[in-house]
C-alpha positions as CSV (number, residue, x, y, z in Angstrom):
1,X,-7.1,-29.4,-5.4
2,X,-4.2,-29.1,-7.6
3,X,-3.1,-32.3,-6.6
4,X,-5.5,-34.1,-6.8
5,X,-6.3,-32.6,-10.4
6,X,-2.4,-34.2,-11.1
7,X,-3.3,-37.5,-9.5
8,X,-6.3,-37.7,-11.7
9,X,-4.5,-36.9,-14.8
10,X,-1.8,-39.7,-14.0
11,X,-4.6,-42.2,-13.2
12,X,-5.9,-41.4,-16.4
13,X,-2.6,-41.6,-18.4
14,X,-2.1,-44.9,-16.5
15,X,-5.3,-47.1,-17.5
16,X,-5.3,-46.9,-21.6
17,X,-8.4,-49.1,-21.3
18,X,-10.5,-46.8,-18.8
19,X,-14.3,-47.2,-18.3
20,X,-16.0,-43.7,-18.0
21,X,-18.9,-43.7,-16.3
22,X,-21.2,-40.5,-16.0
23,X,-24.2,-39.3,-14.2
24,X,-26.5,-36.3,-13.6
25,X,-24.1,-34.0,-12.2
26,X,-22.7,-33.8,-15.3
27,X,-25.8,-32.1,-16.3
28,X,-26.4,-30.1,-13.9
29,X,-24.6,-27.3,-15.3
30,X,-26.6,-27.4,-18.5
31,X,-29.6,-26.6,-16.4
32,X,-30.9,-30.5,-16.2
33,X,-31.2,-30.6,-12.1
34,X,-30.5,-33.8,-10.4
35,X,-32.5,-36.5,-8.2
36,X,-30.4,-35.8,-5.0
37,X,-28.3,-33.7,-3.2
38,X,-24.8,-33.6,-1.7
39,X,-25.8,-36.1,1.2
40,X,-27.5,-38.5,-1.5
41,X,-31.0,-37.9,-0.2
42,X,-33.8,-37.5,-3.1
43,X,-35.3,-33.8,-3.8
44,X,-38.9,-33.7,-4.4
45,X,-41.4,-36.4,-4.9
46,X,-40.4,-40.1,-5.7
47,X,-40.3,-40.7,-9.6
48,X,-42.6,-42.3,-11.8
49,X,-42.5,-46.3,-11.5
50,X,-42.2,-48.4,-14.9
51,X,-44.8,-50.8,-13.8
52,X,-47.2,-48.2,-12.5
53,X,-47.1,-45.8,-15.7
54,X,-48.6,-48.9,-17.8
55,X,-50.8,-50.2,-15.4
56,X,-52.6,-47.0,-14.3
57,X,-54.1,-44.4,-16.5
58,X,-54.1,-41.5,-13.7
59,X,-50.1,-42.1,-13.6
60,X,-49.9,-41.5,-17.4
61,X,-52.0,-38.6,-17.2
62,X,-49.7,-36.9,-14.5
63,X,-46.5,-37.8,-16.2
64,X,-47.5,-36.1,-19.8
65,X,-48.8,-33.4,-18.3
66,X,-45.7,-32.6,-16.1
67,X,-43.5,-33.6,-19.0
68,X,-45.3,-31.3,-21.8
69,X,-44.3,-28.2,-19.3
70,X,-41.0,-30.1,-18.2
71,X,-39.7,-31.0,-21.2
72,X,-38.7,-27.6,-23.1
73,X,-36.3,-26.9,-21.0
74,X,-34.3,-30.2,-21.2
75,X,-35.2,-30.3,-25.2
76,X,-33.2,-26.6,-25.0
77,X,-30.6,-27.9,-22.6
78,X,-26.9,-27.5,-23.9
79,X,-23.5,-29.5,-23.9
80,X,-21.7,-27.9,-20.9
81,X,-17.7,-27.7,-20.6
82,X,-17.5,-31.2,-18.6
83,X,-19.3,-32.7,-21.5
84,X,-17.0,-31.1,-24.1
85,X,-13.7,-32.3,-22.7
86,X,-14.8,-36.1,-22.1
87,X,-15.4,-36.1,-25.8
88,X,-11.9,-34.3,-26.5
89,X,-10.7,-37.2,-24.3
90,X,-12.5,-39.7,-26.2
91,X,-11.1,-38.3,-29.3
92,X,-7.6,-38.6,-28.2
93,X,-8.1,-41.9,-26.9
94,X,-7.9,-41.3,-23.2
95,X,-9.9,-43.9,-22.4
96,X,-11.9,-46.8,-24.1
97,X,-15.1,-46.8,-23.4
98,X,-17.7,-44.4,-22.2
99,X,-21.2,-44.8,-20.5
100,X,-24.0,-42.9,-19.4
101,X,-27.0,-43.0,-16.3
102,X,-28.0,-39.8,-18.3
103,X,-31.5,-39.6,-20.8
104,X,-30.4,-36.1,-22.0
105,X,-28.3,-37.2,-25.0
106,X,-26.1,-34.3,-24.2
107,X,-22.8,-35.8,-24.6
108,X,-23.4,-37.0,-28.2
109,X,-24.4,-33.6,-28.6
110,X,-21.2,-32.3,-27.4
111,X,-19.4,-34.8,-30.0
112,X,-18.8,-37.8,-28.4
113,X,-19.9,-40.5,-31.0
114,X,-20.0,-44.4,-28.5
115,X,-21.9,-43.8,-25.8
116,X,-23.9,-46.6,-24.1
117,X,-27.2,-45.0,-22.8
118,X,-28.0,-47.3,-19.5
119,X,-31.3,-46.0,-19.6
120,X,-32.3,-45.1,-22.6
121,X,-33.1,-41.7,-24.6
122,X,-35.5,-39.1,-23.6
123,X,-35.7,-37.6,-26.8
124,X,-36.9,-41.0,-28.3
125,X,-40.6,-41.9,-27.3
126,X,-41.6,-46.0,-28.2
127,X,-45.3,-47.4,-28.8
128,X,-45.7,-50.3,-26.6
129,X,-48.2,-51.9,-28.7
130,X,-46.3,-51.9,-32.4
131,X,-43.4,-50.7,-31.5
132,X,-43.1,-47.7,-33.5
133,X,-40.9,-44.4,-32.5
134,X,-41.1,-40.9,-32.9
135,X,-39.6,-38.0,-31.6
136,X,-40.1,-36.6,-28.0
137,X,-40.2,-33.0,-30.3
138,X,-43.5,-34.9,-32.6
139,X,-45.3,-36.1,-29.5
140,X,-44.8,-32.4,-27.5
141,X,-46.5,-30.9,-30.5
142,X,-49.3,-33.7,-30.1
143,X,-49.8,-32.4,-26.6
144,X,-49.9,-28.9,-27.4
145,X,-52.9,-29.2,-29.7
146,X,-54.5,-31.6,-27.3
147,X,-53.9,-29.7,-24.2
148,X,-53.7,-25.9,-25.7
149,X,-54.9,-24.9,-21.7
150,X,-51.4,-25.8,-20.6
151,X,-49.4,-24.1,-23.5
152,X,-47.5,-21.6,-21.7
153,X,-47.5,-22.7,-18.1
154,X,-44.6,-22.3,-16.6
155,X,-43.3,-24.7,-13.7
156,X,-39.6,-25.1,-12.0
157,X,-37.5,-28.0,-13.6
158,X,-37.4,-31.3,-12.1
159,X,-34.8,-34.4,-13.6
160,X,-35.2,-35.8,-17.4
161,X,-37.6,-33.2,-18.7
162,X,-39.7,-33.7,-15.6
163,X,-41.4,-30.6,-14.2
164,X,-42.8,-29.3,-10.2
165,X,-46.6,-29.3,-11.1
166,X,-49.2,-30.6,-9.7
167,X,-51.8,-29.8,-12.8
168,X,-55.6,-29.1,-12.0
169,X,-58.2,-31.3,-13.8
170,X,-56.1,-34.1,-14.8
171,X,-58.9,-36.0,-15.8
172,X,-59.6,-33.6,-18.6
173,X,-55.3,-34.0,-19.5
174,X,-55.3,-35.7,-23.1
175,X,-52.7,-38.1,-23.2
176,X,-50.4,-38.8,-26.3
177,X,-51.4,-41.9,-28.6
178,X,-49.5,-43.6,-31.2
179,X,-50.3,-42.1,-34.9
180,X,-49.6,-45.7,-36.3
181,X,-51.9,-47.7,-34.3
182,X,-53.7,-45.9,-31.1
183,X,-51.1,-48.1,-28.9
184,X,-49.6,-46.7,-25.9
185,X,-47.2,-44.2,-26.0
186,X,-43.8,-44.5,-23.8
187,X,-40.2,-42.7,-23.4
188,X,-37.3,-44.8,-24.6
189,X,-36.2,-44.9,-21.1
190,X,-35.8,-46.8,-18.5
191,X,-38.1,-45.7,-15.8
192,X,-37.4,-46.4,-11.8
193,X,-38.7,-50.0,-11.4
194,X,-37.9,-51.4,-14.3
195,X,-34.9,-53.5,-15.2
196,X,-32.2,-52.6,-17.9
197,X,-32.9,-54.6,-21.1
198,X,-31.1,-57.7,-21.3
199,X,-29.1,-56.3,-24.4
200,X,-28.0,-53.6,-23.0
201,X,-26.5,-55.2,-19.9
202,X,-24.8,-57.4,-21.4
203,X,-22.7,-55.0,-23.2
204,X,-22.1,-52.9,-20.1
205,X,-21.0,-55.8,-18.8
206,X,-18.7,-56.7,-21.5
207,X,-17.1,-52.9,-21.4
208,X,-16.8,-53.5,-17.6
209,X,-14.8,-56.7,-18.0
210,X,-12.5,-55.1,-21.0
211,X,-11.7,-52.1,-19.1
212,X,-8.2,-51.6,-16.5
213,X,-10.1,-48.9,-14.6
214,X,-13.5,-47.3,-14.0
215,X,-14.0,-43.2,-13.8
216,X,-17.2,-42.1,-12.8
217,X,-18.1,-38.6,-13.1
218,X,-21.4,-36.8,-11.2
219,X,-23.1,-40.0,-10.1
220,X,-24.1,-40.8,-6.1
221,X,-23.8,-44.2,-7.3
222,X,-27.2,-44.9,-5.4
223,X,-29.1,-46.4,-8.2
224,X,-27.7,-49.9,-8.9
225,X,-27.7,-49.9,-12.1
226,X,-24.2,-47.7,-11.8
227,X,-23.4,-49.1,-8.7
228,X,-23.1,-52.5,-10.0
229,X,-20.2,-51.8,-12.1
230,X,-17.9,-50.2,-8.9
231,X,-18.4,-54.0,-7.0
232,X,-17.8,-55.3,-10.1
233,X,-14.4,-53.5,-10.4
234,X,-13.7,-53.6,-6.7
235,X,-14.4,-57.5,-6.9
236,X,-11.6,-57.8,-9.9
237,X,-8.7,-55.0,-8.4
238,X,-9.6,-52.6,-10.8
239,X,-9.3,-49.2,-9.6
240,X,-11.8,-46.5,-9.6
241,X,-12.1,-43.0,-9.2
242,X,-14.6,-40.1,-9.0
243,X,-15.7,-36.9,-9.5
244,X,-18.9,-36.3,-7.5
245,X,-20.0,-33.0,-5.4
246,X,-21.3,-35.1,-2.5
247,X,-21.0,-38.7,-1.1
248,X,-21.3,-41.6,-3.3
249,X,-22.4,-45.3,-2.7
250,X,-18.8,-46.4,-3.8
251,X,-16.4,-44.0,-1.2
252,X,-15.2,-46.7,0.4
253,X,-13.8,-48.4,-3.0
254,X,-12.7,-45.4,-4.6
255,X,-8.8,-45.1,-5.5
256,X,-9.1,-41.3,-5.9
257,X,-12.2,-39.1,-5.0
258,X,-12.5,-35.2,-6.3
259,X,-15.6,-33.5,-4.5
260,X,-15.9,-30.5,-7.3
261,X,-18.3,-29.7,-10.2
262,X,-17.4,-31.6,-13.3
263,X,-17.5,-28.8,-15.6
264,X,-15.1,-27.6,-13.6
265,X,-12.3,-30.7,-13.0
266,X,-12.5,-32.3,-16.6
267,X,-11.6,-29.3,-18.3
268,X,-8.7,-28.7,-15.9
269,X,-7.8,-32.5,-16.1
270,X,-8.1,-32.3,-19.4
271,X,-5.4,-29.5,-19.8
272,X,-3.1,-31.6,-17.6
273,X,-2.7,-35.1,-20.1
274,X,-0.1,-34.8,-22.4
């Protein structure tokens, strides 16, 4: 492990122009659990679909109602040690760029200041009609007074705020409107089955074609979204490495693997830089 730790360092010290890429593992620790496990196979039930949570009102109802319990726990979610030392590396320039599959918004929390959200904001909730925002804190105090039957009720965490519940009457769940203009209500996110806004992409893209290097740190790689940018560097001879507990979709391009928590090898890595 030591080693490896070393090599990691050295790839680091190597690759001024380095493209950090994170995912949920890098949560984890913080008490946000993940989509899958060690083998890459999904825990629980499938996510909520972009296309389905506008189309169908029985899908909104179930999402808001698992979110209102979900969502304290992410909303009281902390920076964790693997958080804290990318954005000690970011301060002393160890790399150029960093990215993020996460919603959580934990590693601004933790100091970092440019981070590319792939997939958007949890915290952040957008009215598809007008296009107004509010705070995910605003609209859970909404719920609360709309749904005062489910204050209280407790549920084990799922990903993003999401929570194991399968609430009775749903029918009678009152779903969050916009205060502006009654329009539909939305997290700034990118759900599963929708596409990354055009914007967005392209700068990814453009930090992907700067960089000398990509690090990803806690992602399976199994959503293409990150996968993308591991063929992209593979394509163009730039090296990657990882730190992922588990398999990722990318083993067979990766440079340098390290199967350990990241809260556990940044730190350490971190240590190691001169």
């Amino acid at each position: 492990m030591a080693d490896k730790l070393t090599l990691l360092a050295e790839f680091i010290e190597r690759h001024p122009h380095l493209l950090v890429l994170t995912g949920a593992g890098l949560s984890t620790a913080s008490g946000i659990p993940d989509y899958r496990d060690k083998d890459g196979v999904r825990r629980g039930s499938a996510p909520v679909q972009g296309p389905d949570f506008r189309k169908l009102d029985a899908v909104r109802r179930r999402y808001w109602a698992r979110s209102m319990v979900g969502y304290p726990t992410l909303a009281q979610a902390a920076p964790n040690a693997g958080h804290r030392a990318l954005a000690e590396m970011a301060w002393q320039r160890r790399f150029s760029a960093l990215m993020t599959q996460n919603v959580d918004g934990l590693q601004q929390r933790a100091g970092s200041e440019s981070v590319l959200e792939l997939h958007g904001n949890i915290h952040q909730v957008l009215c598809l009609d007008c296009h107004a925002t509010f705070t995910r804190a605003f609209v859970q105090t909404q719920l609360a007074e709309a749904n005062p039957d489910m204050a209280g009720v407790q549920a084990q965490s799922a990903p993003d705020g999401d929570a194991h519940l399968e609430p009775d009457a749903l029918a009678e769940f009152h779903i969050p409107w916009c205060v502006q203009c009654g329009g539909m209500l939305q997290p700034d996110v990118v759900f599963f089955g929708d596409g990354m806004p055009v914007e967005r992409t392209r700068q990814a893209l453009e930090l992907m074609a700067c960089a000398d290097a990509l690090l990803v740190v806690g992602s399976s790689l199994t959503v293409y979204s990150g996968f993308r940018f591991c063929r992209l560097a593979a394509e163009t001879g730039k090296p990657i490495a990882a730190i992922n507990l588990g398999k990722t979709r990318a083993d067979a391009m990766l440079a340098l693997k390290i199967e350990d928590a990241a809260e556990r090898v940044l730190p350490a890595v971190l240590a190691l830089l001169d």
